[in-house]
N, CA, C and O atoms as a GROMACS GRO file, in nm:
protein
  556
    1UNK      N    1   1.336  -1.144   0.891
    1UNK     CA    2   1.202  -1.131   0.833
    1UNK      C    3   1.146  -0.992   0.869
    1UNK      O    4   1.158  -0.952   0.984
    2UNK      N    5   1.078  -0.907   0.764
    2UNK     CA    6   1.037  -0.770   0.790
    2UNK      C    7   0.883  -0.765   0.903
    2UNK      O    8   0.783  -0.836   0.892
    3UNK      N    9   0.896  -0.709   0.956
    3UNK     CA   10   0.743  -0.688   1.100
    3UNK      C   11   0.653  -0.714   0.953
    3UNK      O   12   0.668  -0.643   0.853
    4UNK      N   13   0.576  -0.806   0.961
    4UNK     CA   14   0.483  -0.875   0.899
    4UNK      C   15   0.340  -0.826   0.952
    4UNK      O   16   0.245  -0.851   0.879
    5UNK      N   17   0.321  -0.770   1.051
    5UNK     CA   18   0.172  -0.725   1.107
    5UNK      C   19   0.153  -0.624   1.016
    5UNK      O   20   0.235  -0.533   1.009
    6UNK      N   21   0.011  -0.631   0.911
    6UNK     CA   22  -0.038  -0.523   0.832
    6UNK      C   23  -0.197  -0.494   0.844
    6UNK      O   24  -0.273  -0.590   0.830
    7UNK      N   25  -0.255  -0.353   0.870
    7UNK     CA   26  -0.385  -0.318   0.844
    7UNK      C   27  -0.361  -0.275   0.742
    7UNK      O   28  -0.270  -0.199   0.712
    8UNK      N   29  -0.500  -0.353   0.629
    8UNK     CA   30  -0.546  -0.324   0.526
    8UNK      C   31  -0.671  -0.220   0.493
    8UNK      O   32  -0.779  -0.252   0.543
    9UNK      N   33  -0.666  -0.083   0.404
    9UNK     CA   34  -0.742   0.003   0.393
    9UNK      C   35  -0.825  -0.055   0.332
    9UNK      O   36  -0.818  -0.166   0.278
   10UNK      N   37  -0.952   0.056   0.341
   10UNK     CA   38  -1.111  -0.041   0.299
   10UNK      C   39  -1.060  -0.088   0.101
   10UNK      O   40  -1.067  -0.195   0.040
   11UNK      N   41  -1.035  -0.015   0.080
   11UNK     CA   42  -0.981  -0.051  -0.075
   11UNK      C   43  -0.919  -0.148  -0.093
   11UNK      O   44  -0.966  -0.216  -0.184
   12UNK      N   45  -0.812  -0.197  -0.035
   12UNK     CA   46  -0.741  -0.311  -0.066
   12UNK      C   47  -0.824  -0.404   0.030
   12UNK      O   48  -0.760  -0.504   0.062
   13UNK      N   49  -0.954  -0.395   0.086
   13UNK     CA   50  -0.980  -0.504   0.157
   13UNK      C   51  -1.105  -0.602   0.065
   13UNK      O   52  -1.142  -0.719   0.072
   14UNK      N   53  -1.152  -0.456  -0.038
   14UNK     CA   54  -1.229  -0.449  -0.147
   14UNK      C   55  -1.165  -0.544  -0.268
   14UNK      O   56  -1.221  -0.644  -0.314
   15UNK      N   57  -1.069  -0.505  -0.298
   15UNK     CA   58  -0.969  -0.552  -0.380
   15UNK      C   59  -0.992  -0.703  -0.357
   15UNK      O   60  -1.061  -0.785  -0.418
   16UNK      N   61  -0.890  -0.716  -0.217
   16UNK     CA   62  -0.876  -0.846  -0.186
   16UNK      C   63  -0.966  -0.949  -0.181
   16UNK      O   64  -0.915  -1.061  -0.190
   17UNK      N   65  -1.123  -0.942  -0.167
   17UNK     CA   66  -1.213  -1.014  -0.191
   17UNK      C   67  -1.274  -1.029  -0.296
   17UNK      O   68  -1.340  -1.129  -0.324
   18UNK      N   69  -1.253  -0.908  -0.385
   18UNK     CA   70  -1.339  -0.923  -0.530
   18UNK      C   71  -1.211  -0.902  -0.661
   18UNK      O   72  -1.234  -0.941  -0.775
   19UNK      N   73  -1.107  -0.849  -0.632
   19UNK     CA   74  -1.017  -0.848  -0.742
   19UNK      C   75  -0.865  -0.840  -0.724
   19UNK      O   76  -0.790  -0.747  -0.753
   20UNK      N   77  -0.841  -0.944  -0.676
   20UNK     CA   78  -0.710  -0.935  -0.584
   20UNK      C   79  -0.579  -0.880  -0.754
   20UNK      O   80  -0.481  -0.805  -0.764
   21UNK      N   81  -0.625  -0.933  -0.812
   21UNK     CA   82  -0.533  -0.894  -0.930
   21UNK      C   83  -0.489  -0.714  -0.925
   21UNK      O   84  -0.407  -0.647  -0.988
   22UNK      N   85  -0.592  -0.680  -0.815
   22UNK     CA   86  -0.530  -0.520  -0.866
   22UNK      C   87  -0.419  -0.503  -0.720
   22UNK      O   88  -0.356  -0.400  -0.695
   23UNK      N   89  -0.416  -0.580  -0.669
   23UNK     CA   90  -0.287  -0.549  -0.561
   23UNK      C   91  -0.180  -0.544  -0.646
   23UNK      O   92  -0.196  -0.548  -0.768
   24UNK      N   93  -0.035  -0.532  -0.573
   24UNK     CA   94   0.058  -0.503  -0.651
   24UNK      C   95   0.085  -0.660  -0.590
   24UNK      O   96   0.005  -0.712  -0.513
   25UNK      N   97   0.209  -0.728  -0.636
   25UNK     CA   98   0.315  -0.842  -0.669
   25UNK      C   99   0.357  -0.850  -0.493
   25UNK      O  100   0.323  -0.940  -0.416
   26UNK      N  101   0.412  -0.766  -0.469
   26UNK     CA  102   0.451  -0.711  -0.290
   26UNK      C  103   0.368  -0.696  -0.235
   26UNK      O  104   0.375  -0.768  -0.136
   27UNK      N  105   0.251  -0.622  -0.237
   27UNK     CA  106   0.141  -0.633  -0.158
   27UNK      C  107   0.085  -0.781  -0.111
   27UNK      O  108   0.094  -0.823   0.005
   28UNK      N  109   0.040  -0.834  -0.194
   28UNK     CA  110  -0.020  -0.954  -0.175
   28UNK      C  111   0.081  -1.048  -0.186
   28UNK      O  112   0.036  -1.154  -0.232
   29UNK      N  113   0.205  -1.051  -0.161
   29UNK     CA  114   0.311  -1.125  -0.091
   29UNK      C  115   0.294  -1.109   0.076
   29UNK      O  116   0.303  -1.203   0.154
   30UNK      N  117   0.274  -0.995   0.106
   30UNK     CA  118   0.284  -0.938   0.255
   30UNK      C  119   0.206  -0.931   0.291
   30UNK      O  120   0.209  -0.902   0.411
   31UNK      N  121   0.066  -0.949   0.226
   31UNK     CA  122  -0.097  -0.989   0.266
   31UNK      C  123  -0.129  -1.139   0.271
   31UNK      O  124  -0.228  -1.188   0.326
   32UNK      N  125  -0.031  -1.205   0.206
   32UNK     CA  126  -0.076  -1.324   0.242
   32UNK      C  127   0.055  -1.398   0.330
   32UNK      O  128   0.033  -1.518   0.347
   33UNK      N  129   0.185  -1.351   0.390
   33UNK     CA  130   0.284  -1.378   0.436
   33UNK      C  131   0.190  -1.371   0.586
   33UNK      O  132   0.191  -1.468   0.662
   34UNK      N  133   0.136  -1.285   0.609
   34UNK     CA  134   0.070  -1.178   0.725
   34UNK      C  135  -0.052  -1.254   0.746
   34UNK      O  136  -0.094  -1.257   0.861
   35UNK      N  137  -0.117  -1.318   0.655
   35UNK     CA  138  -0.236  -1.358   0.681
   35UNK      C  139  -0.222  -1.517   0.773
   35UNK      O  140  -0.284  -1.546   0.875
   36UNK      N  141  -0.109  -1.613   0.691
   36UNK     CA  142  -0.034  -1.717   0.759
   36UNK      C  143  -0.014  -1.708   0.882
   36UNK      O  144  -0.043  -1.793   0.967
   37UNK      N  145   0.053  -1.568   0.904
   37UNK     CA  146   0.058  -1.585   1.034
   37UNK      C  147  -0.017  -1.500   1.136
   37UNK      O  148   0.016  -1.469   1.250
   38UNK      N  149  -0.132  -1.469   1.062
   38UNK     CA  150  -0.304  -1.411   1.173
   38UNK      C  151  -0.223  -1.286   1.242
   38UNK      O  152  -0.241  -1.252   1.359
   39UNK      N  153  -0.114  -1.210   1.133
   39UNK     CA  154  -0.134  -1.069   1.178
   39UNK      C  155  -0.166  -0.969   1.075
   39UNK      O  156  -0.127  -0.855   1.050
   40UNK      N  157  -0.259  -1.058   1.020
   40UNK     CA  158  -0.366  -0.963   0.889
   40UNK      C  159  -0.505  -0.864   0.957
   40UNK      O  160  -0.607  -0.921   0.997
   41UNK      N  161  -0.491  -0.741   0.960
   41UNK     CA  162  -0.593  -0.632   1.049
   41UNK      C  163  -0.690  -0.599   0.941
   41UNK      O  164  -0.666  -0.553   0.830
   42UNK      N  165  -0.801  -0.629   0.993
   42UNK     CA  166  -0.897  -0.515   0.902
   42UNK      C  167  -0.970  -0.372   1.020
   42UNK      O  168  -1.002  -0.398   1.136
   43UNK      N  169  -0.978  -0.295   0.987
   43UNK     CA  170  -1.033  -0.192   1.104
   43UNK      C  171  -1.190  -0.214   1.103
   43UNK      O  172  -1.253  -0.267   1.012
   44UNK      N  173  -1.234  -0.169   1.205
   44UNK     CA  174  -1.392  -0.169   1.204
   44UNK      C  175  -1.461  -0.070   1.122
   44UNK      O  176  -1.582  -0.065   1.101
   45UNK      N  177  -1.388  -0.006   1.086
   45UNK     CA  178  -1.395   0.161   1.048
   45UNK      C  179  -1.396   0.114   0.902
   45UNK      O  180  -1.454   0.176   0.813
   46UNK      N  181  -1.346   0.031   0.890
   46UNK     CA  182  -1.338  -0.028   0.700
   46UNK      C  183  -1.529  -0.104   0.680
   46UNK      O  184  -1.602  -0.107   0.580
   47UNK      N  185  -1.554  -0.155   0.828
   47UNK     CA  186  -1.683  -0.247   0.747
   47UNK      C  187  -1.794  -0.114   0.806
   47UNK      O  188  -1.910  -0.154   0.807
   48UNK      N  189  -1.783   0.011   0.848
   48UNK     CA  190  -1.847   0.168   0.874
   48UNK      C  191  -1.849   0.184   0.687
   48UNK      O  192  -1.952   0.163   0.624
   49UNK      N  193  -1.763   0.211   0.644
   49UNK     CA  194  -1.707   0.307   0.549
   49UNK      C  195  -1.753   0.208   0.433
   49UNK      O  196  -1.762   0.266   0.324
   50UNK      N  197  -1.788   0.052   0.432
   50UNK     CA  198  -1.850  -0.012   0.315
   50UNK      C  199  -1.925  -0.005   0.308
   50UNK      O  200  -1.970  -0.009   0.193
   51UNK      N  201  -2.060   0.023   0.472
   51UNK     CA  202  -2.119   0.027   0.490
   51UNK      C  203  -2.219   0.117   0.432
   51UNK      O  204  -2.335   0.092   0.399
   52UNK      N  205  -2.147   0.240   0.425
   52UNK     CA  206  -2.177   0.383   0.386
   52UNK      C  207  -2.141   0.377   0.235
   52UNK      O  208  -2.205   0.435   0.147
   53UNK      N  209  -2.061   0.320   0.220
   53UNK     CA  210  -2.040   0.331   0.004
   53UNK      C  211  -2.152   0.273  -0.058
   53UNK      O  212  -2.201   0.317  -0.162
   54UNK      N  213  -2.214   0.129   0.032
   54UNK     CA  214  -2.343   0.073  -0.028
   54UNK      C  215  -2.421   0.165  -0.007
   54UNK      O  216  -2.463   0.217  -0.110
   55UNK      N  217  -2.470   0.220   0.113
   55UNK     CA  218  -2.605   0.313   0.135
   55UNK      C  219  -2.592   0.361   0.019
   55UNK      O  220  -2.666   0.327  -0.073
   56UNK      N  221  -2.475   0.466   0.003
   56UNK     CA  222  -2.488   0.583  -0.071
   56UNK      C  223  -2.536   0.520  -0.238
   56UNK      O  224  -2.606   0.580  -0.321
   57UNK      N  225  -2.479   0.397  -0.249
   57UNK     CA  226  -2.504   0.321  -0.374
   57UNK      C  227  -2.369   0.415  -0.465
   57UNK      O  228  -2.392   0.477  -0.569
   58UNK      N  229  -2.266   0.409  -0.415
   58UNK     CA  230  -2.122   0.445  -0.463
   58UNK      C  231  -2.047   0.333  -0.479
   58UNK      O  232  -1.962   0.342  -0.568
   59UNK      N  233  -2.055   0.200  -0.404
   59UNK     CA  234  -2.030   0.017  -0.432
   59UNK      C  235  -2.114  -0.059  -0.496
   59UNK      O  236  -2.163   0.038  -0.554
   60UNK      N  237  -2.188  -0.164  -0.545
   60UNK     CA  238  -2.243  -0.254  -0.543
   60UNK      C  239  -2.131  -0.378  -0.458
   60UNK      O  240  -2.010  -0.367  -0.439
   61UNK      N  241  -2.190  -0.452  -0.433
   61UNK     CA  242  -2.162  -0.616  -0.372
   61UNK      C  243  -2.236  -0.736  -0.419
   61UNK      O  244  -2.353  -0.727  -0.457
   62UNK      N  245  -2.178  -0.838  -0.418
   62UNK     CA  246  -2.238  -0.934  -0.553
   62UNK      C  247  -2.342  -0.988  -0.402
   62UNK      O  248  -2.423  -1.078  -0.424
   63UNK      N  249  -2.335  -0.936  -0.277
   63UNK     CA  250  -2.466  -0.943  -0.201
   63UNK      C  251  -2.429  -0.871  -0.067
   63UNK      O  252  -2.335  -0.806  -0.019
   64UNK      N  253  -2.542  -0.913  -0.036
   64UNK     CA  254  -2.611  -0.799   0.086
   64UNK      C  255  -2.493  -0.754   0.198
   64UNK      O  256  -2.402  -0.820   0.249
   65UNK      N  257  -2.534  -0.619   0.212
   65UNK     CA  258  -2.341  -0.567   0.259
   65UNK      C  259  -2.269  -0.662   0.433
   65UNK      O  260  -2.159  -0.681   0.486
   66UNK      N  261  -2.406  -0.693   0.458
   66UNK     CA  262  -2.375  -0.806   0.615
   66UNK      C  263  -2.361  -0.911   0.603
   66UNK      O  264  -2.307  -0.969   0.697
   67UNK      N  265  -2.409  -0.999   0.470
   67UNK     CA  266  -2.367  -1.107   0.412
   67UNK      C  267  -2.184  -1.111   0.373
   67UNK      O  268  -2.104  -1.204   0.374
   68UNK      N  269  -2.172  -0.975   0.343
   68UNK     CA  270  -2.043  -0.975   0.266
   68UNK      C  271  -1.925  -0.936   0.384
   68UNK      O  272  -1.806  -0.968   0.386
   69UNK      N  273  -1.978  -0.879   0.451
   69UNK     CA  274  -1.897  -0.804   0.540
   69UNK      C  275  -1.837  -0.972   0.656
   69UNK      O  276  -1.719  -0.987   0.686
   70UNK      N  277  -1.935  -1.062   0.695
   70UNK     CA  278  -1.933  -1.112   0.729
   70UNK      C  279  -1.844  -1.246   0.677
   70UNK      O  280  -1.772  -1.288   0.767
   71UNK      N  281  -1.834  -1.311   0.570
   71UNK     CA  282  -1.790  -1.372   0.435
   71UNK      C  283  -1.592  -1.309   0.462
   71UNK      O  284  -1.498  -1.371   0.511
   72UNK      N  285  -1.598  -1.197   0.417
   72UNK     CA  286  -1.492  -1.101   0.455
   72UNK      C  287  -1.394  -1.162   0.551
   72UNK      O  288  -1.294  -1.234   0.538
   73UNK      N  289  -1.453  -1.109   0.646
   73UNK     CA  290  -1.398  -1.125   0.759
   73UNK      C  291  -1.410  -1.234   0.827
   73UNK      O  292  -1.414  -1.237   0.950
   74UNK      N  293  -1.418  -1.341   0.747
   74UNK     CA  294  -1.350  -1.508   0.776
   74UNK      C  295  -1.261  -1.483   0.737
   74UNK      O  296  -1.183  -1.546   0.808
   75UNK      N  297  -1.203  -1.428   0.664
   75UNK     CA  298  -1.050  -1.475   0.572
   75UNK      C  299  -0.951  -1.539   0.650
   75UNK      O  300  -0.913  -1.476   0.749
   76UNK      N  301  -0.895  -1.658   0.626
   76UNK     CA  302  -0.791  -1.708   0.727
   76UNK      C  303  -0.695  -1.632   0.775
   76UNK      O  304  -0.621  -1.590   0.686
   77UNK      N  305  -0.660  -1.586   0.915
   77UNK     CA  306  -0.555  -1.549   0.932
   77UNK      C  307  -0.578  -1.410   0.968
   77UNK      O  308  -0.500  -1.345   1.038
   78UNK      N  309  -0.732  -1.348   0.899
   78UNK     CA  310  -0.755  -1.218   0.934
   78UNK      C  311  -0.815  -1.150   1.067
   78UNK      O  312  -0.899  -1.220   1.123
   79UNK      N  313  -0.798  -1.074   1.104
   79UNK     CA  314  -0.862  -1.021   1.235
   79UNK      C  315  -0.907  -0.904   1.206
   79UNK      O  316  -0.856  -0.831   1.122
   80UNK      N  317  -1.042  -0.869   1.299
   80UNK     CA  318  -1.076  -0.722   1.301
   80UNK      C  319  -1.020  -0.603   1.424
   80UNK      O  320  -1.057  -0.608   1.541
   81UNK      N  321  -0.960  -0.537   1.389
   81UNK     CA  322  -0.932  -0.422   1.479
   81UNK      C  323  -1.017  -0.321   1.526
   81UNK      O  324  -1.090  -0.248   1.460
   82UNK      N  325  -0.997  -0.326   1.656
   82UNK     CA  326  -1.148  -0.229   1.724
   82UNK      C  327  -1.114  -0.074   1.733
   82UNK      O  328  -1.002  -0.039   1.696
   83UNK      N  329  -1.171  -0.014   1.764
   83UNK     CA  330  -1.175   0.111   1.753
   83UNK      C  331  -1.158   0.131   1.906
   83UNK      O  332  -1.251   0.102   1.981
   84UNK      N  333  -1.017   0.190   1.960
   84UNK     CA  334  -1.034   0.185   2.117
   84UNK      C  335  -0.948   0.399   2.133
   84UNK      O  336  -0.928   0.487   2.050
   85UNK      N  337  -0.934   0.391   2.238
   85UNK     CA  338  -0.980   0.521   2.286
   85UNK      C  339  -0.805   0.605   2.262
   85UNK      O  340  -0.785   0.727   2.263
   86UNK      N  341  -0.703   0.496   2.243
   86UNK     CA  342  -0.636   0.560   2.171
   86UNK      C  343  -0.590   0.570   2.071
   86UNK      O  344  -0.489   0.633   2.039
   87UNK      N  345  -0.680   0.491   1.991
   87UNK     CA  346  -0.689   0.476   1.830
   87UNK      C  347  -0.743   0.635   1.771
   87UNK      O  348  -0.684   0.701   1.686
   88UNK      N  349  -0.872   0.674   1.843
   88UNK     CA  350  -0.936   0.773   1.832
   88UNK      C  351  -0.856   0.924   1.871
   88UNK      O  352  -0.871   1.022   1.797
   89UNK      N  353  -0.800   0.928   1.951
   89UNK     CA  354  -0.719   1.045   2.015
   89UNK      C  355  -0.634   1.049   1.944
   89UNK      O  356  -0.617   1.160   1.893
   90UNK      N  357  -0.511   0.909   1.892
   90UNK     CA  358  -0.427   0.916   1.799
   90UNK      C  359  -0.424   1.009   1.675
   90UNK      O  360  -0.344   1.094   1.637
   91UNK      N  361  -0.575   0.945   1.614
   91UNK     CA  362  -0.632   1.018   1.501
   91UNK      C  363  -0.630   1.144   1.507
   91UNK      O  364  -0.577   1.193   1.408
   92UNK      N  365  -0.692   1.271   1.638
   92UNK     CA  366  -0.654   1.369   1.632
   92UNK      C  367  -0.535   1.465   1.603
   92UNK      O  368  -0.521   1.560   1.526
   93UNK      N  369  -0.465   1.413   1.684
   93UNK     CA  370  -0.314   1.502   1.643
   93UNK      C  371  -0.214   1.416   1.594
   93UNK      O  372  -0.114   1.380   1.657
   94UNK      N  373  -0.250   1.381   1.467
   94UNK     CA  374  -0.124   1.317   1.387
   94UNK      C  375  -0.026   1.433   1.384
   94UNK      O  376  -0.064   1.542   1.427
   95UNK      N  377   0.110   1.417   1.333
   95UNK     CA  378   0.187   1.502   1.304
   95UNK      C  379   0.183   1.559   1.165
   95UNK      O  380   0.139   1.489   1.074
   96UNK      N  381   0.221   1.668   1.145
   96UNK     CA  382   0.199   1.743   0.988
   96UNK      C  383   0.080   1.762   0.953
   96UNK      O  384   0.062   1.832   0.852
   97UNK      N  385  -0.026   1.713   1.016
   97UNK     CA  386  -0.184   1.719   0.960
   97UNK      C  387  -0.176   1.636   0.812
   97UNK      O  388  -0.142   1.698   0.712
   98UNK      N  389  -0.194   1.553   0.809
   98UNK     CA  390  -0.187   1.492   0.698
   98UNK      C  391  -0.317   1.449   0.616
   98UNK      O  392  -0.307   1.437   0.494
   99UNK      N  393  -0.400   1.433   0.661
   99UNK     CA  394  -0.546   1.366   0.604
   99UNK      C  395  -0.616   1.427   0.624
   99UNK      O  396  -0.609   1.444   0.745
  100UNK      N  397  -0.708   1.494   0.579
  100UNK     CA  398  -0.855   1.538   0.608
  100UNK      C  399  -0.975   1.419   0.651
  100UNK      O  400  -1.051   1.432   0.747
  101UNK      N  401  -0.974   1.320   0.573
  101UNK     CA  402  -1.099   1.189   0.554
  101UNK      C  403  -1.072   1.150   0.735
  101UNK      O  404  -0.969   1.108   0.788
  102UNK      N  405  -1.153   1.168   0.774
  102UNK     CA  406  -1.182   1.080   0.947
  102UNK      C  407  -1.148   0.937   0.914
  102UNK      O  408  -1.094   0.872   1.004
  103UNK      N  409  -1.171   0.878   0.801
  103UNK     CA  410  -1.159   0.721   0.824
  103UNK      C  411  -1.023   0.709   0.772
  103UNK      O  412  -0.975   0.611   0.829
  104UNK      N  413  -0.954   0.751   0.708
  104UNK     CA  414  -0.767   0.741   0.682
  104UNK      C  415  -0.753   0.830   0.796
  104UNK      O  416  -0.676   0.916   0.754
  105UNK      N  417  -0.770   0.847   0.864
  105UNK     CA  418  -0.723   0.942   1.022
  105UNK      C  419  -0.723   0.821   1.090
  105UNK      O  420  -0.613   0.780   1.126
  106UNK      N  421  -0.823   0.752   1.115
  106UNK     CA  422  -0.872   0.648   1.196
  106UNK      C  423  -0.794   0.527   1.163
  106UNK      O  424  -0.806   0.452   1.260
  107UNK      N  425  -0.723   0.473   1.077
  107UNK     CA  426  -0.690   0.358   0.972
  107UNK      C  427  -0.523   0.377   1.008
  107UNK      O  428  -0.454   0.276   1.019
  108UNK      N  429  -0.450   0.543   1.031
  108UNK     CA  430  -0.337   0.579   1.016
  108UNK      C  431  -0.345   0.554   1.166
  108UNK      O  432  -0.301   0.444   1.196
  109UNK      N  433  -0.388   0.626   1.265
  109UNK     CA  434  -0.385   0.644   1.412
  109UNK      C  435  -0.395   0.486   1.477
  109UNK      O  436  -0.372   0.459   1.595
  110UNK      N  437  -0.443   0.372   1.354
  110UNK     CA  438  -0.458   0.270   1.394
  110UNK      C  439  -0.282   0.203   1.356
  110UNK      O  440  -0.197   0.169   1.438
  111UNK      N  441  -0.274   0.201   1.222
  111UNK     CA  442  -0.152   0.161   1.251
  111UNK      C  443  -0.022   0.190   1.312
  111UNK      O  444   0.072   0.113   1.331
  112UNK      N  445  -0.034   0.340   1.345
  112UNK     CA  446   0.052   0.398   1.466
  112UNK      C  447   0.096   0.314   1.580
  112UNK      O  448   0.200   0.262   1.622
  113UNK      N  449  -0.059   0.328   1.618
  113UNK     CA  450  -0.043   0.323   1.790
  113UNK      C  451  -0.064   0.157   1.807
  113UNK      O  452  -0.052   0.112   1.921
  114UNK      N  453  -0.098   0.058   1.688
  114UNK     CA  454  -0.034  -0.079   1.704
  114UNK      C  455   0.058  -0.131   1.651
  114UNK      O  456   0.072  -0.253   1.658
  115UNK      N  457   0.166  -0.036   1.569
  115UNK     CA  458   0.268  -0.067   1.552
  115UNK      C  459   0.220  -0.153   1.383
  115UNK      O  460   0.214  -0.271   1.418
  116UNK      N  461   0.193  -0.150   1.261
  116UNK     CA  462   0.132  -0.215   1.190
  116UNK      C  463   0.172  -0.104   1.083
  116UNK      O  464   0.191   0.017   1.083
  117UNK      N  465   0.175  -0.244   0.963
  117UNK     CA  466   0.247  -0.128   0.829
  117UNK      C  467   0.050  -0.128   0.783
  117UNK      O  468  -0.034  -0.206   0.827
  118UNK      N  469   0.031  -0.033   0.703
  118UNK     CA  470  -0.082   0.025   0.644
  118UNK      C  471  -0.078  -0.018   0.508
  118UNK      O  472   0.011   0.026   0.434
  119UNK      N  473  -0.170  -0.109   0.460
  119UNK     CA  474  -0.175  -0.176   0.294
  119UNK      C  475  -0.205  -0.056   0.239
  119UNK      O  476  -0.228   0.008   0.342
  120UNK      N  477  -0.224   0.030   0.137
  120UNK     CA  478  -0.291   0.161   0.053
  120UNK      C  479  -0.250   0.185  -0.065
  120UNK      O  480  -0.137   0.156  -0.106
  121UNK      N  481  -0.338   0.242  -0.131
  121UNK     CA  482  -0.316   0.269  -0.275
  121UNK      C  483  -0.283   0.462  -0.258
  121UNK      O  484  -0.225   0.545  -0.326
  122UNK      N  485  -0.351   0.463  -0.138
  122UNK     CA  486  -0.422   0.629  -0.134
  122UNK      C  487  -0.234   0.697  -0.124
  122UNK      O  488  -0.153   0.653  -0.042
  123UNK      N  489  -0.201   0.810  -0.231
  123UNK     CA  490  -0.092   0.864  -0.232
  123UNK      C  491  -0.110   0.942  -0.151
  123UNK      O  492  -0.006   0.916  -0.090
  124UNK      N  493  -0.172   1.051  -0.070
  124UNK     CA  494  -0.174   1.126   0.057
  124UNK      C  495  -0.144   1.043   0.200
  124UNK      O  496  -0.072   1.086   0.290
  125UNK      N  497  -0.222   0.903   0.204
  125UNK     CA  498  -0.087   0.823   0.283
  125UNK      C  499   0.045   0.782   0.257
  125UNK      O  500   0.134   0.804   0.338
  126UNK      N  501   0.066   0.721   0.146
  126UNK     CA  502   0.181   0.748   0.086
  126UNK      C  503   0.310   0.775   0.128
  126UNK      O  504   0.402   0.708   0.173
  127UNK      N  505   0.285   0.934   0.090
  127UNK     CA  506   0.366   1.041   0.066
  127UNK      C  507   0.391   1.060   0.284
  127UNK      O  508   0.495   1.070   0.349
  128UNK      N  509   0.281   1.059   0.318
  128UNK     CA  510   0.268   1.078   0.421
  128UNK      C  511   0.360   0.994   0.576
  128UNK      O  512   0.387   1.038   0.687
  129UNK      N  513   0.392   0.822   0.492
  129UNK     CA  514   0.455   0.764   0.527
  129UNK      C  515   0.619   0.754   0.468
  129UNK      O  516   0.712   0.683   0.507
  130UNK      N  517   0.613   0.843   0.374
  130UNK     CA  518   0.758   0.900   0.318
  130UNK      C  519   0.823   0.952   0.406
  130UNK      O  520   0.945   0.946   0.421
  131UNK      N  521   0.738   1.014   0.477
  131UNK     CA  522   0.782   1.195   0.560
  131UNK      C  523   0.870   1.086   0.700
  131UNK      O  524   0.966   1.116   0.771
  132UNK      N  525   0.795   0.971   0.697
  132UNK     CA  526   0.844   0.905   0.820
  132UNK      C  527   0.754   0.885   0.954
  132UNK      O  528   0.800   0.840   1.059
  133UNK      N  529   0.625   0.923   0.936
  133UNK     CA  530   0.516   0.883   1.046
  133UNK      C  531   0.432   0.816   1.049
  133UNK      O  532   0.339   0.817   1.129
  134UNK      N  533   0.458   0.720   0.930
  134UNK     CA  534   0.417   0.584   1.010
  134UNK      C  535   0.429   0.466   0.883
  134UNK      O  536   0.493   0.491   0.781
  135UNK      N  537   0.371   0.358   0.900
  135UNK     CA  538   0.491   0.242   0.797
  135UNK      C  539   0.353   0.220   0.716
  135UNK      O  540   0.246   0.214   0.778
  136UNK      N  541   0.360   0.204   0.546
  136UNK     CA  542   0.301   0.209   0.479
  136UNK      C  543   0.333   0.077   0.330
  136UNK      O  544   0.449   0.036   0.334
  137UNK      N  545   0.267   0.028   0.238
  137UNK     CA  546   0.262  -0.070   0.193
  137UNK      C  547   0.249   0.014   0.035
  137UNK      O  548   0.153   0.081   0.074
  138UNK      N  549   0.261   0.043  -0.049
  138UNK     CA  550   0.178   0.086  -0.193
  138UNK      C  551   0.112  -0.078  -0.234
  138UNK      O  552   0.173  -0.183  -0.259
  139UNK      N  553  -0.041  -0.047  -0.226
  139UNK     CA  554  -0.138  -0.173  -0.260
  139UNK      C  555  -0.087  -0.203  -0.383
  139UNK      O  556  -0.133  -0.296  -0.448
   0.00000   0.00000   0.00000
């Protein structure tokens, strides 16, 4: 059986609650294989970054973003991942410099340093997990 532990990016976590149809066939085989067995990650940095798409009014939510955030993150099987001190340092010196965005710094440095494939649509992770630094999912 393939290491089944996956953090999901704020997009596919978006996806997964309001339109799971846009995952791919494999994705949401390995999102819900993973979820069975409660090594489904969401980062904290994902309910920061929804947080900030509502302010900005760049999301809507069919309700209030702590209602939703909360709702969310029942999902069976899912857990939230904290933001700890070598999650953060990780983030600094990835190899190749790969990301500019602090929160795919934060999301990548997370699945690094816990060993966790990364759900994403985003092709700059991608490509990035091509190169071989770190294990990646196409959403």
């Amino acid at each position: 059986m393939p290491d089944v532990g996956l953090v999901i990016d704020t997009h596919v976590w978006l996806w997964l609650e309001s339109d799971p149809a846009r995952l791919s066939k494999p994705a949401r085989s390995r999102i819900e294989q993973a979820a069975r067995l409660g090594k489904l990650w969401v980062s904290v940095m994902s309910v920061w970054e929804i947080g900030m798409l509502v302010a900005k009014d760049r999301i809507r939510l069919s309700m209030p973003v702590d209602e939703w955030v909360r709702q969310a993150s029942a999902t069976p099987g899912m857990q939230m991942l904290g933001l700890i001190p070598e999650i953060a340092l990780e983030s600094t010196h990835l190899p190749d410099a790969p990301h500019g965005d602090p929160v795919d710094r934060l999301l990548m440095a997370s699945a690094r340093v816990h060993n966790l494939t990364l759900v994403t649509a985003d092709e700059k992770i991608l490509a990035y997990a091509d190169q071989g630094h770190l294990k990646a999912l196409k959403a």
